[in-house]
C-alpha positions in Angstrom: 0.0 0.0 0.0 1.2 3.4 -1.2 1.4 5.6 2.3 1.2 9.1 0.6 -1.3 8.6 -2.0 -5.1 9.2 -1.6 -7.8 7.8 -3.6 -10.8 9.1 -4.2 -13.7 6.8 -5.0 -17.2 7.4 -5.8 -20.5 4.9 -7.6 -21.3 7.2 -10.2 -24.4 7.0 -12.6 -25.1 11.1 -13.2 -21.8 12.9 -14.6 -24.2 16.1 -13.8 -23.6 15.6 -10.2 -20.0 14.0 -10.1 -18.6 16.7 -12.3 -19.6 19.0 -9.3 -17.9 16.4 -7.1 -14.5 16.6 -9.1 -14.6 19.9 -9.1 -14.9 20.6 -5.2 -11.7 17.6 -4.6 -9.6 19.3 -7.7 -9.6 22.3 -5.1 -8.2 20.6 -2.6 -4.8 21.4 -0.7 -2.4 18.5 -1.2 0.5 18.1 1.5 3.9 17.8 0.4 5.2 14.1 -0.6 1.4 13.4 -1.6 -0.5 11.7 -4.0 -4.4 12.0 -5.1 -6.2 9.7 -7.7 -10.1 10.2 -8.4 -12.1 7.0 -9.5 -15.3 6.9 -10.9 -17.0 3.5 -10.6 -19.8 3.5 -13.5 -22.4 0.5 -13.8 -22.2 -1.1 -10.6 -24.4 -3.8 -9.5 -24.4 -2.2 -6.1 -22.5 -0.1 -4.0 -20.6 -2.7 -2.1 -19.8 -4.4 -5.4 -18.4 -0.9 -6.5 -16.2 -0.2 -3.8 -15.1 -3.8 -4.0 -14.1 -3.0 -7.6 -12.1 0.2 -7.4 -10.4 -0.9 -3.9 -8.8 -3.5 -5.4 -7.4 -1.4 -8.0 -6.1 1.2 -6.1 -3.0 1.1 -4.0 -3.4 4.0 -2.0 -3.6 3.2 1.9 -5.8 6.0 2.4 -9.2 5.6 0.2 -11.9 8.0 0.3 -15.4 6.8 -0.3 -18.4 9.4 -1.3 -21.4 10.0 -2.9 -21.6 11.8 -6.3 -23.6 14.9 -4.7 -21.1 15.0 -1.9 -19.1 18.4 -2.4 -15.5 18.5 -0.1 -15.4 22.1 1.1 -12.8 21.6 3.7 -9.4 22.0 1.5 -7.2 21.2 4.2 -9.2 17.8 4.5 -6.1 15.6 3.5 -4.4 16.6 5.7 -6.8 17.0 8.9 -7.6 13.0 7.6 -4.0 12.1 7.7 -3.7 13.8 11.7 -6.5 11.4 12.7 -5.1 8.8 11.4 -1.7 9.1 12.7 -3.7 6.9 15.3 -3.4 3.6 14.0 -6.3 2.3 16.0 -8.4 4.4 13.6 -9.9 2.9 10.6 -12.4 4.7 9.8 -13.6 8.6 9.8 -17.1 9.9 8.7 -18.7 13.2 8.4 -21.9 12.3 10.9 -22.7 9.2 12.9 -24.0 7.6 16.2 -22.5 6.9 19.2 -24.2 3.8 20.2 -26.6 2.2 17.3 -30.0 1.7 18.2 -32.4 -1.7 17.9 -33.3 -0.8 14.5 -30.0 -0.5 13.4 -30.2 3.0 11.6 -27.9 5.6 13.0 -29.9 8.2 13.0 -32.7 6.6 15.5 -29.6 6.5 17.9 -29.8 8.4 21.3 -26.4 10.7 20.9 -25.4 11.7 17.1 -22.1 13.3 16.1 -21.0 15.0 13.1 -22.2 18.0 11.1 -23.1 18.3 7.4 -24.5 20.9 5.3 -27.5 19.6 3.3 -28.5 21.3 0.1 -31.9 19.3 -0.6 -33.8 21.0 -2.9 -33.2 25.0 -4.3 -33.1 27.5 -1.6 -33.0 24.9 1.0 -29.8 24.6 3.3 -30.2 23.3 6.2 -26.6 22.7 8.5 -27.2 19.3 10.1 -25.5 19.7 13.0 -25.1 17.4 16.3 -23.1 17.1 18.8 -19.4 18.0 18.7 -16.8 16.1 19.8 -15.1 17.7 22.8 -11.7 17.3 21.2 -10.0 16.4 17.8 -12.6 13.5 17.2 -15.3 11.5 18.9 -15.7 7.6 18.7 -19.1 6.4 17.3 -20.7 3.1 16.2 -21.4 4.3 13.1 -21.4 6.4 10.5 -23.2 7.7 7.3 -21.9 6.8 4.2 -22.0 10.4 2.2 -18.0 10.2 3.2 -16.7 7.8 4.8 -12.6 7.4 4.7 -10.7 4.7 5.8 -7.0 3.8 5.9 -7.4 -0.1 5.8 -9.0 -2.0 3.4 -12.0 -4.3 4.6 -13.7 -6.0 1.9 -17.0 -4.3 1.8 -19.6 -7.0 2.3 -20.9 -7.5 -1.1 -22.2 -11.0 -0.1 -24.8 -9.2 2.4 -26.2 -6.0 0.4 -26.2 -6.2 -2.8 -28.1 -2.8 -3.4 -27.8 0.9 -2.3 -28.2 0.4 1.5 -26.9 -0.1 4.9 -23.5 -1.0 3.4 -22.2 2.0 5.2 -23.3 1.2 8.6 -22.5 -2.8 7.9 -18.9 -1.7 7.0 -18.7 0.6 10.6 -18.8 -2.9 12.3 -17.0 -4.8 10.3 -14.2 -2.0 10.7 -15.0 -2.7 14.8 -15.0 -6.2 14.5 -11.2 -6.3 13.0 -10.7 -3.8 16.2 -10.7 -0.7 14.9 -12.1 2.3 15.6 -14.7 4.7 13.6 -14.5 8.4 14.5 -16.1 11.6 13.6 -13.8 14.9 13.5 -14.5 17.9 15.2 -16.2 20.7 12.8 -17.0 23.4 15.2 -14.8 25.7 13.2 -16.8 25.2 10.2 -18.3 22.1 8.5 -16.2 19.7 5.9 -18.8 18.5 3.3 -22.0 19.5 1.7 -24.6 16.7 0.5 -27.0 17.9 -2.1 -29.4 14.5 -1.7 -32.8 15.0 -3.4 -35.6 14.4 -1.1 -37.5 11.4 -1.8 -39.2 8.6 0.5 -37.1 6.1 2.2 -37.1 3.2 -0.6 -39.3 0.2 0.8 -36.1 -2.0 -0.4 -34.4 -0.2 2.7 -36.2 -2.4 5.0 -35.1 -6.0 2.8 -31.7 -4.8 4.3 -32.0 -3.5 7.4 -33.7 -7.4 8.4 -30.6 -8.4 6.9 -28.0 -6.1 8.7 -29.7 -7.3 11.9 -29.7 -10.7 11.1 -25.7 -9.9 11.1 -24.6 -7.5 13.5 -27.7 -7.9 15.5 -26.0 -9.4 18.5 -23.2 -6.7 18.7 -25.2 -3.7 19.4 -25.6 -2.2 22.5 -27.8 0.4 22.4 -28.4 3.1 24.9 -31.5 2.9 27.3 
């Protein structure tokens, strides 16, 4: 694994939308001695097989994983990723999570959330999603959404589990736990790091199919607060 490279990696099926993606990372500041690579994955079956696909092409240690509406505005971000990181217990950082998932197994039912993102939903419509801040550089949580989510090991994602365009975020928090690492959110009191432009639609009823199946899984490993 190349330790000063940086991949970028993104399931792409509107160039509208990623084009605005690339745009935002091409602005980024790039430490010294660093590398950054940008890989679209177009036509896959689902978003685990995806990441699957362009992790194993890639030989950057640190791989970012993000939606194409997903905009980086944080231009020191490599480098702020590559402080938390310098923690080798970490294997995971996300923009907004949970601290302790809940029965249902969705993040954002949990008791205590984390994290801060700036949503641009629909045309004169910003809303800052903001939770709770981490008291210092970063806070530990279960979970994660999967909008961002960056990692510095590679887990196979589980494409044998969910094989569509759900949970597969949250699923890949505890696998990232259950090889004993840690999933954090950073601190963005200063300002926030990402905006997601996600249009609103209902929950797909497909979401359900896989949240039966994450719990089914990881059912047994939660402990959620009371």
């Amino acid at each position: 694994m190349d330790d000063k490279k940086v991949a970028f990696i993104t399931c792409v099926n509107s160039d509208y939308w990623y084009s605005e993606c690339v745009l935002y990372l091409k602005h980024l500041k790039i430490p010294d001695g660093m590398s950054v690579e940008i890989i679209p994955v177009r036509g896959a079956k689902s978003m685990t097989a995806g990441y699957n696909s362009a992790m194993k092409i890639s030989d950057a240690k640190y791989k970012i994983y993000l939606h194409q509406d997903t905009f980086v505005v944080n231009k020191n971000l490599i480098a702020d990723l590559l402080k938390i990181f310098a923690d080798k217990s970490i294997g995971a950082v996300g923009m907004i999570g949970c601290l302790h998932l809940p029965i249902t197994g969705v993040w954002w039912d949990g008791m205590r959330t984390f994290g801060r993102v700036l949503h641009a939903c629909e045309p004169e419509s910003v809303v800052d999603s903001e939770c709770d801040e981490p008291a210092g550089a970063y806070q530990e949580v279960e979970s994660v959404d999967g909008l961002f989510l960056a990692t510095q090991y590679d887990l196979p994602w589980r494409e044998d589990l969910f094989d569509g365009w759900h949970l597969y975020d949250t699923s890949q928090c505890k696998e990232m736990s259950r090889a004993g690492y840690k999933v954090v959110v950073p601190n963005q009191s200063a300002d926030f790091w990402c905006i997601h432009c996600p249009k609103e639609k209902p929950l797909d009823p497909k979401y359900r199919r896989y949240q039966k199946i994450f719990l089914r899984e990881y059912g047994d490993e939660l402990n959620p607060e009371v």
